[in-house]
VOROSE-95236 format. One line per field, with one value per residue (C-alpha): residue number from 1; z, x, y. Coordinates in pm, 1 decimal, always signed. Each point is the difference from the previous one (the first is absolute). Layout:
% residues N
seq <- c(NUM|...)
zz <- c(Z|...)
xx <- c(X|...)
yy <- c(Y|...)
% end
This chain:
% residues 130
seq <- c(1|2|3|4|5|6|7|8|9|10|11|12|13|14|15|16|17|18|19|20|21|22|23|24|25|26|27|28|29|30|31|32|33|34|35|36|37|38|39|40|41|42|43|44|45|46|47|48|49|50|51|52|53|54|55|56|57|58|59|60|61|62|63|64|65|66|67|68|69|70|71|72|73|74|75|76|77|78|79|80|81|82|83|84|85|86|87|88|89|90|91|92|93|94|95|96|97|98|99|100|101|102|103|104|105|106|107|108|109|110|111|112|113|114|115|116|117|118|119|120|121|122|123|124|125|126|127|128|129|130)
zz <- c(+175.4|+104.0|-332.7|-15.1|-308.5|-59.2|-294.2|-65.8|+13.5|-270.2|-112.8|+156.0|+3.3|+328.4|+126.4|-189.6|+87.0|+29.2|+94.2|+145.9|+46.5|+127.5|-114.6|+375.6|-29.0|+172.8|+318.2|+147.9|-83.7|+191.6|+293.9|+48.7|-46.2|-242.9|-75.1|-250.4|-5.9|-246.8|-85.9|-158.2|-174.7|+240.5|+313.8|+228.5|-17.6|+128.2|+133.1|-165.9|+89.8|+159.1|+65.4|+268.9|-168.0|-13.9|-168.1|+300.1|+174.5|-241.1|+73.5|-176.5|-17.8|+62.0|-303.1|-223.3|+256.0|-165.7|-372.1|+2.3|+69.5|+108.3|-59.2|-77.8|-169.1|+188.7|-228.0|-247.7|+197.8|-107.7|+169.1|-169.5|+73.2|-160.3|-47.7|-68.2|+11.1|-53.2|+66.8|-157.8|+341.3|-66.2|-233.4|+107.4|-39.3|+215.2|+143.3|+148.1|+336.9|+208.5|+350.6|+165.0|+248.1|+59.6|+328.9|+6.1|+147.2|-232.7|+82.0|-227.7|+242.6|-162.7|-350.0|-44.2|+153.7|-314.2|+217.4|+15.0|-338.8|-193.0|-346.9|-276.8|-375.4|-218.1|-26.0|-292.8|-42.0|+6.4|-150.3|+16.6|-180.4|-240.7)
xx <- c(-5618.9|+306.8|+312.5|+312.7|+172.1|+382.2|+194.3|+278.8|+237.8|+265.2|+365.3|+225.3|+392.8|+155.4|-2.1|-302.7|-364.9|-320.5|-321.2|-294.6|-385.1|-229.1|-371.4|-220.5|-424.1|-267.4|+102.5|+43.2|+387.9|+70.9|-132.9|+307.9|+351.6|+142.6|+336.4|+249.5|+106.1|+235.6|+89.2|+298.9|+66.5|+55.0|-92.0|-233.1|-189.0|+198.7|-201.7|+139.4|-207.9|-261.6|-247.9|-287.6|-308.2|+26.5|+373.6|+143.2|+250.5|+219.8|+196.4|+250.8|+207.1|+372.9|+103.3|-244.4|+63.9|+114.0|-54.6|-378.4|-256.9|-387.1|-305.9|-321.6|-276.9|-337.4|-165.9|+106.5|-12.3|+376.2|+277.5|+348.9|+358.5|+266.6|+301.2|+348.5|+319.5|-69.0|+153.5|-5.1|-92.2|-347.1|-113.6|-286.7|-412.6|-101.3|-355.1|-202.3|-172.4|-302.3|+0.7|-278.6|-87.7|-122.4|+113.9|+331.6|+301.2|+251.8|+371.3|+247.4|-71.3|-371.6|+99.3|+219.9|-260.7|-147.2|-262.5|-114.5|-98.5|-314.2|+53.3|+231.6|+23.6|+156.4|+357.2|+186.3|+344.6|+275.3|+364.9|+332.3|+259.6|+285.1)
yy <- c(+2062.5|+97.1|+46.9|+108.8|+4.0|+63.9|+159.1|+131.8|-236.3|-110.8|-55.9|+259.2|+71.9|+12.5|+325.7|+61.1|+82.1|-113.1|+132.4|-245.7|+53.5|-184.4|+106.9|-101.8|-32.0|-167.5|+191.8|+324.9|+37.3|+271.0|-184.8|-218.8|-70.2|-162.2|-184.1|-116.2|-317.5|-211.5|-379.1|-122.4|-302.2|-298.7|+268.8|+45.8|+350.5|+303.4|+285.0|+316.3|+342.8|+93.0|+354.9|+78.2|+107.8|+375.8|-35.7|+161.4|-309.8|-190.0|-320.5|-216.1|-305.1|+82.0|-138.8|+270.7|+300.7|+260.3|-106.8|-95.9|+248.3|-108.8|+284.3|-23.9|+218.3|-39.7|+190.5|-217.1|-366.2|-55.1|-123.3|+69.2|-74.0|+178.0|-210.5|+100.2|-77.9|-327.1|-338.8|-328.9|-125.5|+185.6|-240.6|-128.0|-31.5|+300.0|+28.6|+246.6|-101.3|+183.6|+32.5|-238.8|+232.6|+399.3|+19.8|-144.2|+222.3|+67.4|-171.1|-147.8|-284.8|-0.3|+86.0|-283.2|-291.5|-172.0|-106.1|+380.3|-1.6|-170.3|+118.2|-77.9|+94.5|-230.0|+157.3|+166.7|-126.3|+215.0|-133.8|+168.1|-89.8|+130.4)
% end
């Protein structure tokens, strides 16, 4: 079956860094995009970054661009996300999300559709704070 498992996260600075994975089986990773997705306390879930299955289109949410960076190593069946220059409005439960679909076209209009997706790890938490 399908598993996505997250790591990475922990207790940061702000304008530190963090690096995520997520370790993907049970399907043919480089098959399909994948997202990253986060929750904060008392929110509803944010959808952060996502990649089409080759690695080759990147998106983001306008409050990451430019400080978060989404890759992935097929080879591997890993998703990362590099995080720097971070905020204490990162804080959050952050999840990685597969794509339910091989054939979908590729928009930040798609990437950002939480009813695209039909796999979720269980998070890693990631806290910043002085």
């Amino acid at each position: 079956q399908v598993q996505l498992v997250e790591s990475g996260g922990g207790l940061a600075q702000p304008g530190g860094s963090l690096r995520l994975s997520c370790a993907a089986s049970g399907f043919t990773f480089s098959s399909y995009a994948m997202s990253w997705a986060r929750q904060a306390p008392g929110k509803g879930p944010e959808w952060v970054s996502g990649i089409n299955d080759d690695g080759s289109d990147t998106f983001y949410a306008d409050s990451v661009k430019g400080r978060l960076t989404i890759s992935r190593d097929n080879a591997k069946n890993t998703l990362y996300l590099q995080m720097n220059s971070l905020k204490p409005e990162d804080t959050a439960l952050y999840f990685c999300t597969k794509d339910s679909s091989l054939n979908r076209p590729h928009t930040i209009a798609t990437m950002t559709s939480f009813q695209n997706y039909d796999a979720w790890g269980h998070g890693t938490q990631v806290t910043v704070s002085s």
